[in-house]
N, CA, C and O of each residue as an XYZ file, in Angstrom:
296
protein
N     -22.576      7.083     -0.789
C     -22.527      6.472     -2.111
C     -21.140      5.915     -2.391
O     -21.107      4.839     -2.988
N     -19.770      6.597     -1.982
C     -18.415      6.118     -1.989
C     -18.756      5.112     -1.374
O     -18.874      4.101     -2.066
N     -19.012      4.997     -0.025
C     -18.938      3.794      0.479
C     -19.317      2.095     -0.491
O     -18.636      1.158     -0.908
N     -20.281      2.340     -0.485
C     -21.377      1.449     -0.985
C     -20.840      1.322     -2.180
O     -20.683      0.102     -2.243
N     -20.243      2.001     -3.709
C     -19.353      1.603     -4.433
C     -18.033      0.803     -4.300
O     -17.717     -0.192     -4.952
N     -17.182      1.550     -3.139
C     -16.335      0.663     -2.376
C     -16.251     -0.789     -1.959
O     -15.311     -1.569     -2.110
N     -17.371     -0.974     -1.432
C     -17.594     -2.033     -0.686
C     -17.743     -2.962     -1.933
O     -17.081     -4.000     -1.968
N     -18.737     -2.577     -3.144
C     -19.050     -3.644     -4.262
C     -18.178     -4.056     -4.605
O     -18.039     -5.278     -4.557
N     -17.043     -3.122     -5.180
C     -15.636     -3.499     -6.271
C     -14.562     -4.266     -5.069
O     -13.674     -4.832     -5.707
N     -14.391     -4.434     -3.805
C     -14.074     -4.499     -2.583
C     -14.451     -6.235     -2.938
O     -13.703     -7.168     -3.229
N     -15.871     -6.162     -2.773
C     -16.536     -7.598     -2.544
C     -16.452     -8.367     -4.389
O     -16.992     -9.405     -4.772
N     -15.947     -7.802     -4.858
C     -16.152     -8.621     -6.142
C     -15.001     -9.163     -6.526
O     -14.829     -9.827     -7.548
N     -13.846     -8.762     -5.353
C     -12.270     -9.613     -5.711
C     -12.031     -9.808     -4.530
O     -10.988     -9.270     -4.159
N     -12.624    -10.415     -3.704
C     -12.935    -10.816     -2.485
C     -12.062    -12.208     -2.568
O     -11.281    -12.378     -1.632
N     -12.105    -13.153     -3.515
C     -11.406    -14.206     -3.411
C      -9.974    -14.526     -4.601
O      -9.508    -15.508     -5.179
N      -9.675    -13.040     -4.512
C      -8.345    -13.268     -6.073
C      -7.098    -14.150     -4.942
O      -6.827    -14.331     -3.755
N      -6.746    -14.417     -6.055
C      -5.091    -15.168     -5.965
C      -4.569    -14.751     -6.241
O      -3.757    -14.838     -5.320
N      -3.852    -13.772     -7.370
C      -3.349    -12.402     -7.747
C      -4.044    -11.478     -8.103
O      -5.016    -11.381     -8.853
N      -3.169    -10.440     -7.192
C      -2.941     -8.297     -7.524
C      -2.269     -8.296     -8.948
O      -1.137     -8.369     -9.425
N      -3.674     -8.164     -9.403
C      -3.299     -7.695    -11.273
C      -3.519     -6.015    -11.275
O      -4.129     -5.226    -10.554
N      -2.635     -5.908    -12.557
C      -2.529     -4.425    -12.645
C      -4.103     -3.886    -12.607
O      -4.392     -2.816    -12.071
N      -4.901     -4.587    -13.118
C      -6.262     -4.458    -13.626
C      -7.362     -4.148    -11.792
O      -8.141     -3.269    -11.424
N      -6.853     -5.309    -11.204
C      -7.508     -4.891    -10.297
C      -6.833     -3.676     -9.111
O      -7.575     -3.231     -8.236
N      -5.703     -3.329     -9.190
C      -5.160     -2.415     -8.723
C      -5.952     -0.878     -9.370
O      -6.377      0.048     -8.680
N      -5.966     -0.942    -10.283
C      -6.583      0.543    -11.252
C      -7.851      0.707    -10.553
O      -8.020      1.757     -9.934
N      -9.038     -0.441    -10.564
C     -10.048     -0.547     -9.881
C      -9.574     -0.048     -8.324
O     -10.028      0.986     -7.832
N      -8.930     -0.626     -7.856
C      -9.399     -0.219     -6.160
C      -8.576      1.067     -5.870
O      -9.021      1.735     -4.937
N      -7.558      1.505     -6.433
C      -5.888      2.284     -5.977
C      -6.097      3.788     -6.958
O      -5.804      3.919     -8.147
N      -6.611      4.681     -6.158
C      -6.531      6.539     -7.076
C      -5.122      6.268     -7.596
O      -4.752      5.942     -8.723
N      -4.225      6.558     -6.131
C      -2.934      6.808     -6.247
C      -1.674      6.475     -5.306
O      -2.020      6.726     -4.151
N      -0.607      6.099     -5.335
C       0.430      5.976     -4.200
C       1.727      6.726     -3.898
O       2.728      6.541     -4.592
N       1.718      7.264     -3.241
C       2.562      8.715     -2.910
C       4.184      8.215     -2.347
O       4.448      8.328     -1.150
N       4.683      7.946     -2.824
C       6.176      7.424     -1.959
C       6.828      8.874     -1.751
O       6.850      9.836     -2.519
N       7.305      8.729     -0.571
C       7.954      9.940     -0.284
C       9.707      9.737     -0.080
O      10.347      8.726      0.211
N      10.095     10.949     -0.323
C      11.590     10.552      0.179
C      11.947      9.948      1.176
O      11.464     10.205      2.278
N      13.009      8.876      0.960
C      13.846      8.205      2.405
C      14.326      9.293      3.119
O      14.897     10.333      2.789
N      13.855      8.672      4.496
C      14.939      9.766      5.651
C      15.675      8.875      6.137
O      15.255      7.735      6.335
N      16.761      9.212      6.380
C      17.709      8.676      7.174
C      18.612      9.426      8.375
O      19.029     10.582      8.317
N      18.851      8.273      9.713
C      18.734      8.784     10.776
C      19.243      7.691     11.741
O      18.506      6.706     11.706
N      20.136      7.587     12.471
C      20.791      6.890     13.704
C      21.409      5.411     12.488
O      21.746      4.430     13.150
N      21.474      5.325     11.822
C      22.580      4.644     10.083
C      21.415      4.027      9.351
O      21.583      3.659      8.188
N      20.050      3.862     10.046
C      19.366      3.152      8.864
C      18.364      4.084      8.217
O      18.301      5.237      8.642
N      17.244      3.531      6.814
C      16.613      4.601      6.448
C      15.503      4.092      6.462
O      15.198      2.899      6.456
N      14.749      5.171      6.484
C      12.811      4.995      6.530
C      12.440      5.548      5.221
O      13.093      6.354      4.558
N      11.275      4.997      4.926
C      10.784      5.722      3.752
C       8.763      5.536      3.804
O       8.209      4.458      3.589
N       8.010      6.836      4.130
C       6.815      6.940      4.137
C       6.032      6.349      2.611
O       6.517      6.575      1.502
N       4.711      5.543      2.843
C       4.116      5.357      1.365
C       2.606      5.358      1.736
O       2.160      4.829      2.754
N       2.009      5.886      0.975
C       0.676      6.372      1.487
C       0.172      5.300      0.136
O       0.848      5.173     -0.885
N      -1.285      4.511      0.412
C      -2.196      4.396     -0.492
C      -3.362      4.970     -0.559
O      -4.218      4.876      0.320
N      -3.469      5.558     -1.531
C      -4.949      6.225     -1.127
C      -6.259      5.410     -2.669
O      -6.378      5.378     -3.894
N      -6.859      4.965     -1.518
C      -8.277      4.480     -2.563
C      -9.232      4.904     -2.827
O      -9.924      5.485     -1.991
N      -9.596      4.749     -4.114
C     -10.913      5.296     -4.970
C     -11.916      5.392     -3.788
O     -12.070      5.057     -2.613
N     -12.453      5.996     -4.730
C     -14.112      6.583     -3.723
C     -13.883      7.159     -2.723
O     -14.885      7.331     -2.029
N     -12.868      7.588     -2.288
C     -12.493      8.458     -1.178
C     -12.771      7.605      0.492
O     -12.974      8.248      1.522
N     -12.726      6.253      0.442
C     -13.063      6.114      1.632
C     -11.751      5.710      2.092
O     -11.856      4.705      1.389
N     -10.560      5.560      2.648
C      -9.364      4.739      3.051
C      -8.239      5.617      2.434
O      -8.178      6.127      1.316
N      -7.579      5.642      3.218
C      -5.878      5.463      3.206
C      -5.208      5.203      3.592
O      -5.011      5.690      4.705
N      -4.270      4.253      3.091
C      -3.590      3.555      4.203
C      -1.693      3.879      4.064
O      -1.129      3.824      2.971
N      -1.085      4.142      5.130
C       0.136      4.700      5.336
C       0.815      3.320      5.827
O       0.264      2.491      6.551
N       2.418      3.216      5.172
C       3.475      2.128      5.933
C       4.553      2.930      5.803
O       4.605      3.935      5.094
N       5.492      2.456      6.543
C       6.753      3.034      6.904
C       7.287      1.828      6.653
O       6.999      0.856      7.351
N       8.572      1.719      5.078
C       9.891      1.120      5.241
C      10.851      1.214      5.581
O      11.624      2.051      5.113
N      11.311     -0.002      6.971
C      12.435      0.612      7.416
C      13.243     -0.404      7.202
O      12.967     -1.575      7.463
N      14.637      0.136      6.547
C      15.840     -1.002      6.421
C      16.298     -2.032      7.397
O      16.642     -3.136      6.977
N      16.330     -1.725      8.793
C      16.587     -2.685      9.267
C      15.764     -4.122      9.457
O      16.281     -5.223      9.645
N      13.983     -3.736      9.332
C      13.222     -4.716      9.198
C      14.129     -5.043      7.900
O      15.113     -5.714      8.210
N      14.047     -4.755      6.603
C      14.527     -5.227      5.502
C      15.875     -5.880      5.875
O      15.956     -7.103      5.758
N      16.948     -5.172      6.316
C      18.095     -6.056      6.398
C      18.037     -7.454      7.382
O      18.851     -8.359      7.197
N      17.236     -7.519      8.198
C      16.679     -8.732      9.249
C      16.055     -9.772      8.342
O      16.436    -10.934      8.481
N      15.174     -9.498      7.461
C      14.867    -10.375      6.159
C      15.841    -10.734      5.370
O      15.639    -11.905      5.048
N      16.609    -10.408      4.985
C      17.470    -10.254      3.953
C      18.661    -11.496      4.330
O      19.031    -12.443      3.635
N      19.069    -11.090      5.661
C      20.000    -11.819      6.417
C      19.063    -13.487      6.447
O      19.466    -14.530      5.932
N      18.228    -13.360      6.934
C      17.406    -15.067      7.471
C      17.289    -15.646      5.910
O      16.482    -16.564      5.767
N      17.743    -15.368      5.172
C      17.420    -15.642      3.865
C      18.762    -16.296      3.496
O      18.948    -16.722      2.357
């Protein structure tokens, strides 16, 4: 039944142009940022999304030097 709720609210902003707060509430329980670690001079920082209906979560790792490599080409 998660699923199949998922998938509807999933398929019904299937073609947005903007992440409104509105549709974030709809798809997003909650997002967990965890403390930066830091380690060999740059820092990481874990962020979990976890989505309604219990089906998905999805984990990224920010790491400064990707960021400072952006930052610089800029």
């Amino acid at each position: 039944a998660d699923v199949n709720s998922f998938i509807e609210v999933v398929q019904k902003y299937e073609h947005i142009t903007e992440l409104t707060p509105e549709i974030m509430h709809e798809l997003i329980e909650k997002i967990v940022v965890y403390a930066p670690e830091k380690s060999s001079g740059h820092r990481t920082q874990q962020i979990e999304i976890h989505f309604r209906f219990d089906v998905a979560v999805a984990t990224a790792i920010a790491d400064s030097r990707e960021y400072d490599k952006k930052k610089k080409a800029a």
